[in-house]
C-alpha positions in Angstrom: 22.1 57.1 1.8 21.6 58.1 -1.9 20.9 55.5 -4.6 19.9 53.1 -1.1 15.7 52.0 -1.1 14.0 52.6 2.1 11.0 50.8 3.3 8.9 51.8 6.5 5.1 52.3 7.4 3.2 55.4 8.0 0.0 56.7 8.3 -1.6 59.5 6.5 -5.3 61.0 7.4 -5.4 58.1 9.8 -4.9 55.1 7.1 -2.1 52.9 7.5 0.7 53.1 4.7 3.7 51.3 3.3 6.1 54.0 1.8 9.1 53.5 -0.3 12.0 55.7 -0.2 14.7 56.4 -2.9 17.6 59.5 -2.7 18.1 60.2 -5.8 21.3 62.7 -6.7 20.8 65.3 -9.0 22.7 68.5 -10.3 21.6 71.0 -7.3 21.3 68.0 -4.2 19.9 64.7 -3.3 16.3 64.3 -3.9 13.7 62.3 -2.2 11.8 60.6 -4.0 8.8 58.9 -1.6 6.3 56.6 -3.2 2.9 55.3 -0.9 0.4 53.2 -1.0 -2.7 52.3 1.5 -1.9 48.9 3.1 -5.4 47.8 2.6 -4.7 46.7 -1.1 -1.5 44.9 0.1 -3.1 43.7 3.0 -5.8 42.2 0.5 -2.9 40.7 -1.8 -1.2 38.8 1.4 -4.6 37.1 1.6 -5.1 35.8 -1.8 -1.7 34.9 -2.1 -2.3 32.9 1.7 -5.8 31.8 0.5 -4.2 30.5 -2.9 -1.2 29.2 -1.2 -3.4 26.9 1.4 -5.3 25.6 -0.5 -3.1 23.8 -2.9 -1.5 22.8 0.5 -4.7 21.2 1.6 -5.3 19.6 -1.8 -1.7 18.4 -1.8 -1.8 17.1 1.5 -5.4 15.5 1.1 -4.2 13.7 -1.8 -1.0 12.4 -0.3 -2.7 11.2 2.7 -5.4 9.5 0.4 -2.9 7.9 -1.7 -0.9 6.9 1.6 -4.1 5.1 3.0 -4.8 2.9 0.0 -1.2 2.1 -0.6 -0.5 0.7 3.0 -4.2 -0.7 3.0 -2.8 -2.4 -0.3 0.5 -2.9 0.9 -0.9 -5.0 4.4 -3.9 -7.1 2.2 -1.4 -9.9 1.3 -1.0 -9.7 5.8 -4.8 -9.5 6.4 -5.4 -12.6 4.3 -3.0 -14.5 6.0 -4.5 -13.5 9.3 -8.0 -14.6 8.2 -6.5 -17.8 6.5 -5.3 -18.7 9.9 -8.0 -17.8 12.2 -9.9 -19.4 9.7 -8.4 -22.7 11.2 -10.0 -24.8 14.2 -7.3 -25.3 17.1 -6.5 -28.6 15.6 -5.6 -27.8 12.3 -1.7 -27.7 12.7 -1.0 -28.7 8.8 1.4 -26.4 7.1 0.0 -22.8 5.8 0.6 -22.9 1.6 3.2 -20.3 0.4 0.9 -20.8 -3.5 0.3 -17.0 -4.1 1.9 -15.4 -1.2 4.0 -12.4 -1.7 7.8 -12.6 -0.8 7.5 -10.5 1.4 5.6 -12.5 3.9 7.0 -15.8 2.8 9.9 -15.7 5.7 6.9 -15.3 8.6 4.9 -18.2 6.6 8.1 -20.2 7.0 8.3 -19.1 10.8 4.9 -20.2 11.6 5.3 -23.2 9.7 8.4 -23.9 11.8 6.0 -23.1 15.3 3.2 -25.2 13.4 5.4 -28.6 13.5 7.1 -28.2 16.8 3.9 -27.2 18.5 2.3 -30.9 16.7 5.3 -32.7 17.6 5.3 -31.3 21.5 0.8 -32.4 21.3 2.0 -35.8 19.6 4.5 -36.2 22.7 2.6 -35.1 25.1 -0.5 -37.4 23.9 2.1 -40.6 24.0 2.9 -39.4 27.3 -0.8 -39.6 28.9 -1.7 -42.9 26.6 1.3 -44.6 28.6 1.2 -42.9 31.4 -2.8 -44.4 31.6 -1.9 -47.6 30.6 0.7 -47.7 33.4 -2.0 -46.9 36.0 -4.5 -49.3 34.7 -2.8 -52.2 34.3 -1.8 -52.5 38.0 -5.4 -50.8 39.0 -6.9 -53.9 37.1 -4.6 -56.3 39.1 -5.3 -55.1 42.4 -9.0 -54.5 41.8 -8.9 -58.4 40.6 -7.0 -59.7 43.6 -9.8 -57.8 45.8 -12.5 -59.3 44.4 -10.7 -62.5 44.3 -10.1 -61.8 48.1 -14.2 -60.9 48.7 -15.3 -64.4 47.2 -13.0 -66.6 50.0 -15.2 -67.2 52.6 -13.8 -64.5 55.6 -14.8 -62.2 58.3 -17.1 -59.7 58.1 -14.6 -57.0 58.9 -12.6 -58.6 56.4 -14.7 -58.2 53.9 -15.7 -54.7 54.5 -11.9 -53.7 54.2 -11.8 -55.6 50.7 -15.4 -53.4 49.2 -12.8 -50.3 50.5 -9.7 -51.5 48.6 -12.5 -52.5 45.3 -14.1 -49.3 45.9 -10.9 -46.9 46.1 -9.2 -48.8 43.4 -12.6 -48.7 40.7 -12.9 -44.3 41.5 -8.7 -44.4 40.8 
């Protein structure tokens, strides 16, 4: 079609070409006007342009993922001190961890394991009442019959008798 570009590859004296085409009309018919060029210099242009193009890429993208690391890294410090405050701890240190120059960010958790901190010493503190009563339930009655035994042993008896008492002492002292 006249006045239309054309684009299309060729090859002339066994080069590769990219040709342009343009009908142009004039006074005694459409001409043709066909314009070439060797692909090798455009082929060389594609590269530079790629080779340009990638790497400002690379720098772009080795830059963001640089940036990326030391902002999270600075982001999670305020968590990775809190973590080495509290493994800092011995497993009876149940005392409240200090909000003093924490961020607001982590200040909710802080409360939360606060929180877990005090019900955790309440169930120990409950749980060591338990056993203290719970021992001085079994001794008290231990004592009495290990008493009455030994009471038992001094009253003059049978042998057999006797034996039977040094088993009650003896099973009640290992209880």
């Amino acid at each position: 079609p006249v006045g239309e570009h054309v684009f299309y590859n060729g090859v002339l004296n066994g080069e590769r070409i990219r040709i342009a085409a343009l009908q142009v009309p004039h006074s005694t018919g459409p001409i043709l006007v066909q314009v070439a060029e060797t692909t090798v210099k455009r082929d060389t242009m594609v590269r530079e342009m790629l080779v340009a193009m990638l790497s400002s890429e690379v720098l772009v993208a080795a830059t963001a993922i640089i940036l990326l690391w030391l902002g999270i890294g600075r982001g999670l410090e305020p968590l990775d001190n809190l973590r080495d405050e509290i493994a800092a701890r011995s497993p009876q240190d149940l005392r409240p961890v200090s909000v003093v120059d924490k961020p607001a960010e982590v200040q909710p958790v802080i409360g939360a394991i606060n929180e877990l901190m005090n019900r955790l010493k309440s169930a120990i503190d409950s749980q060591q009442r338990f056993i203290a009563n719970a021992a001085h339930q079994l001794r008290t009655p231990l004592a009495g019959l290990k008493t009455h035994a030994e009471l038992a042993r001094r009253q003059p008896s049978t042998d057999e008798l006797r034996a039977l008492l040094d088993i009650i002492a003896g099973e009640t002292e290992r209880t």
